[in-house]
N, C-alpha and C positions, 0 to 999 in steps of 0.2 A: 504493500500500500504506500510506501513511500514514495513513488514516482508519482501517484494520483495525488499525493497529499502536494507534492513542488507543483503541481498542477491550479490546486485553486484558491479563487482569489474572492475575495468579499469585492459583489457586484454580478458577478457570473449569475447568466439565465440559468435555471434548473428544471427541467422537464421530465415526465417518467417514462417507463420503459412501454407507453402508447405513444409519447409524442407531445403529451397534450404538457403546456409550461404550467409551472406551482411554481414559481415566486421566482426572488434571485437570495447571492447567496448573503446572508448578513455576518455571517461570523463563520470561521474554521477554525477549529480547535483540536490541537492534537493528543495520540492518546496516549496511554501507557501499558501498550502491548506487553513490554517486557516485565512489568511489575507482578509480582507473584500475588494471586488473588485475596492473601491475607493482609496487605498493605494496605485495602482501602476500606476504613471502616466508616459505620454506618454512627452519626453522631447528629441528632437534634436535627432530622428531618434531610439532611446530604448526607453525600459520602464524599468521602475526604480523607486522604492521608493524614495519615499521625502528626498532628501539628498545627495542621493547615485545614480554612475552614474552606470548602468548598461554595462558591457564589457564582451561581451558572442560570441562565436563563432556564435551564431544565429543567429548576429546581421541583416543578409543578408535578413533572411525571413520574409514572412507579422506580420506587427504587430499582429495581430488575434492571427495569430499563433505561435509568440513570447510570447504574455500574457498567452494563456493555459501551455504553457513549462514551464514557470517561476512558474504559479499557481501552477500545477500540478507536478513541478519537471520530470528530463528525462533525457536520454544517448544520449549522442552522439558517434552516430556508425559511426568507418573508413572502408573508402571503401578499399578492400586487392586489388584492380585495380587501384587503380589511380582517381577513381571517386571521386563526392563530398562527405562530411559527410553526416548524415541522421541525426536526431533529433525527436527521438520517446517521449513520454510522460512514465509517468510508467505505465500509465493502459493499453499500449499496448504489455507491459510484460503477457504473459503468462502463461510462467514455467520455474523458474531456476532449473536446476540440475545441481552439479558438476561445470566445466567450462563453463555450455553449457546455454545460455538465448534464449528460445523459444517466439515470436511474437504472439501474437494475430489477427498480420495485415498482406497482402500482401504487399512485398516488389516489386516495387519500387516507389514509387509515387514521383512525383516532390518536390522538395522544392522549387519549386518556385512558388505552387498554390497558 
């Protein structure tokens, strides 16, 4: 994933794996693949390394899937309507080209599963 991650930029269109665009990108954030699963503990509603408090726009969604973002690194896509962000991982990066980041996923699924 490190080739995708030197790949994008806050501002890139993002659209899914039909075609159809969801937002562009507003943050990239990277992860910590390498970190051993017991490093990130669960403390007063984040997760967060030993130390350090975690303050993420993610903060809203299930921890589950707070921890794979964090692991795995991920964008946060704005909605061009008005809707909520999206918060994809990298490995549901597909294919950058140009300004343009292609999904691997259908878009829209809840954040709040």
């Amino acid at each position: 994933m490190t080739g995708i991650f030197g790949k994008l930029r806050v501002g890139m269109n993002v659209f899914d794996r039909s075609g159809d665009k969801i937002g562009i990108i507003r943050a990239v954030e990277p992860g910590q693949i390498d970190a051993p699963p017991g490093l990130l503990t669960y403390t007063g509603g984040s997760l967060s390394p030993p130390g350090e408090v975690l303050s993420t726009p993610a903060s809203g969604l299930p921890m589950v899937r707070r921890h794979r973002l964090r692991r795995k690194g991920y964008i946060q896509i704005g909605s061009e309507t008005g809707g909520k962000d999206l918060f994809e991982p990298f490995d549901a990066v597909g294919r950058v080209a140009g300004s343009i980041v292609r999904l691997s996923v259908k878009c829209c699924r809840s954040e709040e599963e």
